[in-house]
N, C-alpha and C positions, 0 to 999 in steps of 0.2 A: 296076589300079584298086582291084581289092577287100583288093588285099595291103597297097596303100597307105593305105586307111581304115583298116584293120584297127592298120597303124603310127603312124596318126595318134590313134589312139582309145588305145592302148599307150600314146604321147607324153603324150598329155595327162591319160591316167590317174597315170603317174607324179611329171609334174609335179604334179598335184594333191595325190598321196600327200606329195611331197617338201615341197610348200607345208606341207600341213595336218601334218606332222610338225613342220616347222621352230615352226608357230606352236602346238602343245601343247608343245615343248619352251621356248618361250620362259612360256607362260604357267605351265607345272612351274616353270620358275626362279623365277617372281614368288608364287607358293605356296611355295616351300618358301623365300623372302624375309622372307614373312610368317610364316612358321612358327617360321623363327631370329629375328627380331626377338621372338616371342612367349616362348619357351624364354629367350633370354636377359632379357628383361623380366621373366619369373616369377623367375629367379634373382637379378636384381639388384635385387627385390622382398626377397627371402627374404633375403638378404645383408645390406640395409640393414636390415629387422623386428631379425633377429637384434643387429645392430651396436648399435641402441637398445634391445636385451632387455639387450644387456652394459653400456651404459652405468645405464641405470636400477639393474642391481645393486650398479655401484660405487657408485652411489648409495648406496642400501639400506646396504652396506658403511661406506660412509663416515660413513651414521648412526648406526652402530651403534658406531664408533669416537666420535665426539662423543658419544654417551650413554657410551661408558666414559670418556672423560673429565669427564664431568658426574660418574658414581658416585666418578671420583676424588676429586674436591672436597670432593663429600660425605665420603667417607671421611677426607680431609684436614682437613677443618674438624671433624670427629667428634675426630680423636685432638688438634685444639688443645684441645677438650674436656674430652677424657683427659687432655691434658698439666697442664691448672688441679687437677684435682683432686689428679692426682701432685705437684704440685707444695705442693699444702696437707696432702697427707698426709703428704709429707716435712719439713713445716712441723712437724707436730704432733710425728713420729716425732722430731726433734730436740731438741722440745720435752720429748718425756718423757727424749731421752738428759740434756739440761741437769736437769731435772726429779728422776732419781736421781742424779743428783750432788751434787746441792741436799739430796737426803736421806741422803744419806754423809758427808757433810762439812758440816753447820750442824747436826751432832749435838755433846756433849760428849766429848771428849776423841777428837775423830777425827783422822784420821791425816790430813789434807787442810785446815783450816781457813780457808785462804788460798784455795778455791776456793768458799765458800759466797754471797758477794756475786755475783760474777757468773756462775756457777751461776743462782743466783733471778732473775736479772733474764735471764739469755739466755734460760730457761724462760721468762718471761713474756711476754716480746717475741717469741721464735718460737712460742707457741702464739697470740698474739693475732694473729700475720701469719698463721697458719693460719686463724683464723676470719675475718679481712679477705675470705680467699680464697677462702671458700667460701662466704660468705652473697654476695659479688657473683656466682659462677658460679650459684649460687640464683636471684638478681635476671637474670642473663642468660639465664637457659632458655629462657622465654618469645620472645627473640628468637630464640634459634637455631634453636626449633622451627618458629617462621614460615616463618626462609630453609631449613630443610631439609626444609618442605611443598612449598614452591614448588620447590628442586632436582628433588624426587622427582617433580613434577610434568611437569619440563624434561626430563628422564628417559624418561617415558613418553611425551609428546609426541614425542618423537625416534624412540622403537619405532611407535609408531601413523602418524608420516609415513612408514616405513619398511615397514609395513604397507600405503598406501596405494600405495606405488612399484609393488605388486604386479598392483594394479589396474590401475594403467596400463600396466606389463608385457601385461596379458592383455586389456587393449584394445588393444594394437599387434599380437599375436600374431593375435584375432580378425579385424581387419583385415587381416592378410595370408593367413589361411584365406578370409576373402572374394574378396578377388583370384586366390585359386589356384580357390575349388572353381568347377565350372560353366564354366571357363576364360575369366573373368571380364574378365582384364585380356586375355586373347587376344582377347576380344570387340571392348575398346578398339580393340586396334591394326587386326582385321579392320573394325571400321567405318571408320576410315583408308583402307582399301585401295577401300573400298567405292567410293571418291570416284571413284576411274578407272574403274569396271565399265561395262560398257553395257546390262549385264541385273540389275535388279532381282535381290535374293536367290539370286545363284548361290554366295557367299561367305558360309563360315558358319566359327564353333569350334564342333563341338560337343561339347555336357556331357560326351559318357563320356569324353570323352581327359583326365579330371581324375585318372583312378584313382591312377597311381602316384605325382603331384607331392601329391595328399592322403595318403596311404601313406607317404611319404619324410619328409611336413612335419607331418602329426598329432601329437597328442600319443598317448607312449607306442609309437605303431608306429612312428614317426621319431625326429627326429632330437631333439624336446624331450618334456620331462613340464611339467605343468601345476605340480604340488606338488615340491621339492624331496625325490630317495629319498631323497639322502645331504649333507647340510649341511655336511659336515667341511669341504671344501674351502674354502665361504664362509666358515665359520668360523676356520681358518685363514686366509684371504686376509686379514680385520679384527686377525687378532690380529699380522700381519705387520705392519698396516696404521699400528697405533697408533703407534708412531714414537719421538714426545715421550716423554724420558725421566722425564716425570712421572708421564707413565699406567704404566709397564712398569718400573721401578723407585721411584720417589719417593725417593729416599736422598739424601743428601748436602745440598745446599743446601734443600730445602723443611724438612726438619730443624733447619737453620740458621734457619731463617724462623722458625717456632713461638719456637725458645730467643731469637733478639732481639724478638721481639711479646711475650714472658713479661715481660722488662724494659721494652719500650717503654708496653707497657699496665699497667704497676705490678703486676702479678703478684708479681714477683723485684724488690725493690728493693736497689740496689747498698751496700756491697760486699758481696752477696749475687752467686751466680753459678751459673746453672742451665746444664745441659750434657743437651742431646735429641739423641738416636740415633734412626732411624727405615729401615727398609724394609717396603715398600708397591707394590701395584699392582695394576691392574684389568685382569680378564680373562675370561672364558666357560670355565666347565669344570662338573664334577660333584659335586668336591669343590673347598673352597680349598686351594690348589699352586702359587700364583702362575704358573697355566697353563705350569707346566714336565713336565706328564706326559701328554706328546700322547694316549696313548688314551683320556684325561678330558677333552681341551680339546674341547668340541659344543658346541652353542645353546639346554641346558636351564635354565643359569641364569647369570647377568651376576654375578660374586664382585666385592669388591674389600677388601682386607684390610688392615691396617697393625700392624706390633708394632714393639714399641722398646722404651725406657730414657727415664727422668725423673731427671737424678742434680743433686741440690740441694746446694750446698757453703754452709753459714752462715759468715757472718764478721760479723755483731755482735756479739760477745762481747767483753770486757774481757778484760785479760791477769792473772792466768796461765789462766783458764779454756779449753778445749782447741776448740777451732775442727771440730765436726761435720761430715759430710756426710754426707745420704741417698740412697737411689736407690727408684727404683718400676719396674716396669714398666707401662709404656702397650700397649692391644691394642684395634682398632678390626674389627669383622665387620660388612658390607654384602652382602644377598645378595637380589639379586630374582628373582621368578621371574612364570610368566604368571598370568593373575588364577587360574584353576582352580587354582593350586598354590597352598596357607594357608601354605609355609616360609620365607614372608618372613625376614631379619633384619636387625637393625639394632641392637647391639649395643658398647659397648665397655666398657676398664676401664681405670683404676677409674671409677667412677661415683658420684654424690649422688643422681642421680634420672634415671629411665628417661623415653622420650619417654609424650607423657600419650594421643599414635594411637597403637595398636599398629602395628607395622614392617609386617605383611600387610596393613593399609588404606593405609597412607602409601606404601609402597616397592613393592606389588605393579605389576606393568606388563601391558600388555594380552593379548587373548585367545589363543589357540596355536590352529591348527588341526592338526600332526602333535604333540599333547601326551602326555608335558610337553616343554613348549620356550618359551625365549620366543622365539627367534629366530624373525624373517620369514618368511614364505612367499616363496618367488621360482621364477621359470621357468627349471630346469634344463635342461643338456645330458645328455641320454640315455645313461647308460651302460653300457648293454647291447649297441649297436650299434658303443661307441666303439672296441672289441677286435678288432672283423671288418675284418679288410683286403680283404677280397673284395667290401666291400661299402662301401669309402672310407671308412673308420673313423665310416659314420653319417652324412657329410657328403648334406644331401637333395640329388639331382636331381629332374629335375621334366620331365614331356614337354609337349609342344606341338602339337596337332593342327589344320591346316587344310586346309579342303575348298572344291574350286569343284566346284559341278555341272551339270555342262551337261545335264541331263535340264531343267531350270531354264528354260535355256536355248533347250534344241530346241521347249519346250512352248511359250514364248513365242512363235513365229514369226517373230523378227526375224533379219534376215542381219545376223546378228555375225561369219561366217567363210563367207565365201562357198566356200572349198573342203573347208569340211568339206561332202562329197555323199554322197547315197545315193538310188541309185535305181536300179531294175530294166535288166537286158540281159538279149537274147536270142540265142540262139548259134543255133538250128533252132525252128523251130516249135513242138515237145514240148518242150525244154525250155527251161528259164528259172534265171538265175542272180541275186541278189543281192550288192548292192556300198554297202556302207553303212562310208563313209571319216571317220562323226562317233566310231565305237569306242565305241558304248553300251552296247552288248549285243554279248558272243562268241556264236559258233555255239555254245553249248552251252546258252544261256541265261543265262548267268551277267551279271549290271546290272553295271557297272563301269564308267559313267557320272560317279562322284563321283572326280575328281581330288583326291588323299589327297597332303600333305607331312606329314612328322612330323619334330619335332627335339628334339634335347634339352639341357638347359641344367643348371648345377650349383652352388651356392653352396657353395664351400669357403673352408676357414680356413688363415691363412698369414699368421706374423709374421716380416716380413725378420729374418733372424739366428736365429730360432728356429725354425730347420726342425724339429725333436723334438718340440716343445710341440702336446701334442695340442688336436682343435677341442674348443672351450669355450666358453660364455655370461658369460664374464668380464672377455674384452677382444673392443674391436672392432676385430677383425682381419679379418670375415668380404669374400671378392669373390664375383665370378660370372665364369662363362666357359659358352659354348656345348663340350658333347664330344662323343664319340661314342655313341650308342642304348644302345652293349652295353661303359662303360661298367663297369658290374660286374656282378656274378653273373645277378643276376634278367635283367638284359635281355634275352637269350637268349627271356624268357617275355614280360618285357613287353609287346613291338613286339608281337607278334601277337595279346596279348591285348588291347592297346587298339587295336591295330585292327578289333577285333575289336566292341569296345564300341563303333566311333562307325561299324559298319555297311557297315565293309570288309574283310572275314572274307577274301573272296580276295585282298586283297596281303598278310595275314597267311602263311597259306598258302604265296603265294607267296615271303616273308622265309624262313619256313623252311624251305622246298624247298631255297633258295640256301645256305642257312647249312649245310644237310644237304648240300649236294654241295663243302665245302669254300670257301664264297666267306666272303671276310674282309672285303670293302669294305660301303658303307652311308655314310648321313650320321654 
């Protein structure tokens, strides 16, 4: 009989054990459920932040190409400018060659006499088509100056939205530091979870499991900077960007354009026959180079430049008089910079009269913060992290910590698990044993009442077909995927250091014990 209690009291001890195993194993899977929903949540938080940090740049980018086409216009409408005047200076230049002809040959007994009539009259008709030309490019100043306040205005307007792109950058950025620090969005989903609990507050994220996903995603310790270090690249990306062969050559046809407006606007009247050459283009560099000397092309000042040729062929003359042509050059300089910088220009040649704002009130554009620049401020990719393979070329992971505690639990009094027991047995009189099957407390003291899941999540970059293409803030390529703890290098440190932070220093401990005797597995 007594052997029999004794295997009846064994039987149902074990059963017990095997219940209340079965049912901490079930509820470990539903925390560490919660945990990988939370890890992948923060990454596919960080992924998508990112994804709209890269679109806003093309953005940014894209403005900054529509202002270099805006400075082109200007530029362009500058050397039609240049081209009136070349054109009346080769009026006059003709006029003086008719003019000493006129004085060689309507002398007595010159060697020419037969060219003094129309000598004097080509001289008088091409210098009066000279002054035609230049008292209307007089009379039209005032207009051009208008439409070239208001260009430079379209100009800056375009740098200043491009400016603002940045702000919203760093409102998206913020709001994804909110969701990360304090395990914000793990909050969300743990109130989710909350719904099935039967105890009040046994389900928590807590704060300290933030460290490494704010570490990973900070600016400067991760994965982005705040201020761009190195601009080259955006600056490049726009100068790629530009396209149209108006902005990045101008040659050829807009050329053609000026020489028929010279005659269509009575500039050149026929059989008069003006012939314009032109190359031109707008670019970002340090000096003007038509941005062909990459270690000049940066975001300190927006150029855009134009030279050419004015060549005027006269054919009103009478015969035998000898049918002149002229030529000029045309040369148009546009240079802005940010307001701090006074080396505005706006410049061309030949000229009758200079603008009546100086070029650094008209053409200067807005404020710089890495100065001189005028290029945007935007939210970079980290390039300091992007070299370490050990440590995903930068790419942030981010951990996720949940806890159910049944100290919560036991304090409440309610039968949530009837086989979790503990209660006293006696084996003889003197002495007395302990059997406490809820696991709150080891015999050594140790609280380990807080069932701990941690996992981890990672938002990497990855363009199908561009496996090489390192991660960047440029395209939105970035996903998420739940990996493993350890990951890269630091993990090793991590796991036990945030376990450490959210108040379970012994499965810290214990990760490293395991890791120390060779164990490779883990979530």
């Amino acid at each position: 009989m007594v052997l029999m209690v004794i295997s009846l009291f064994l039987l149902t001890l074990m059963v017990t054990l095997t219940l209340s195993i079965g049912s901490k194993v079930r509820e470990k899977m539903e925390v560490q459920a919660v945990a990988d929903a939370a890890a992948y949540s923060n990454a596919a938080v960080t992924a998508r932040v990112y994804n709209e940090i890269a679109l806003l740049s093309r953005a940014q980018i894209a403005h900054m190409v529509s202002m270099a086409a805006v400075q082109s216009l200007i530029s362009w409408s500058t050397l039609f400018r240049a081209n009136v005047a070349a054109t009346s200076l080769n009026y006059s230049i003709i006029s003086a060659q008719h003019a000493k002809d006129a004085a060689r040959c309507c002398k007595k007994y010159s060697p020419c006499p037969h060219l003094c009539g129309c000598s004097i009259a080509a001289s008088a008709v091409s210098g009066l088509k000279a002054f035609q030309v230049w008292t209307r490019d007089v009379a039209e100043s005032m207009q051009f100056e208008a439409l070239d306040t208001e260009a430079a205005a379209q100009s800056l307007r375009l740098q200043n939205a491009a400016m603002r792109l940045h702000a919203v950058q760093l409102l998206e950025y913020t709001r994804l530091m909110g969701e990360i620090n304090n395990q914000s969005l793990a909050d969300e989903i743990v109130d989710a979870a909350k719904a099935g609990s039967r105890v009040a507050g046994e389900w928590s994220a807590p704060g300290g499991g933030d460290s490494v996903s704010n570490r990973e995603i900070g600016f400067f310790t991760g994965a982005t900077t705040p201020i761009d270090i190195l601009n080259s690249h955006h600056v490049f990306a726009a100068m790629g960007s530009r396209g149209f062969s108006f902005i990045t050559g101008r040659s050829g046809i807009p050329a053609m354009v000026i020489q028929q407006q010279l005659q269509a606007l009575g500039y050149v009247v026929p059989p008069d026959r003006a012939t314009v050459v032109n190359q031109g283009s707008s670019y970002f560099s340090t000096l003007p180079n038509h941005g062909a000397l990459w270690p000049l092309v940066n975001g300190k000042y927006s150029w855009t430049d134009d030279h050419g040729m004015n060549t005027l062929r006269y054919n009103h003359t009478f015969m035998p008089c000898r049918r002149y042509q002229s030529a000029f050059p045309t040369m148009v300089l546009l240079n802005s910079t940010d307001s701090t910088d006074p080396t505005d220009l706006h410049v061309w040649s030949p000229f009758f009269f200079v603008d009546t704002v100086p070029a650094p009130a008209r053409h200067t554009l807005g404020r710089c913060v890495r100065c001189p620049s005028m290029w945007p401020t935007f939210i970079d990719y980290n390039p300091l992290p992007l070299v370490q393979e050990d440590d995903n070329f930068g790419q942030p992971k981010n951990f996720a910590v949940i806890q159910r505690d049944y100290g919560v639990r036991a304090a409440s009094g309610q039968s949530v698990d009837p086989w979790n027991l503990g209660f006293r047995f006696r084996f003889s009189p003197s002495r007395e044993s302990g059997f406490d099957n809820r696991a709150l407390v080891l015999a050594d003291g140790t609280d380990i009442s807080k069932q701990t899941a941690l996992s981890a999540g990672i938002a990497y970059y990855h363009r199908k077909g561009h496996w090489k293409e390192p991660p960047n803030l440029l395209n939105p390529y970035w996903r998420a995927t739940l990996v493993p703890l350890t990951v890269d290098e630091d993990g090793e440190g991590d796991v036990p250091d945030t376990l450490g932070n959210v108040g379970t220093g012994w499965a810290g401990e214990t990760f490293e014990a395991l890791r120390g005797q060779g164990y490779e597995g883990g979530p």
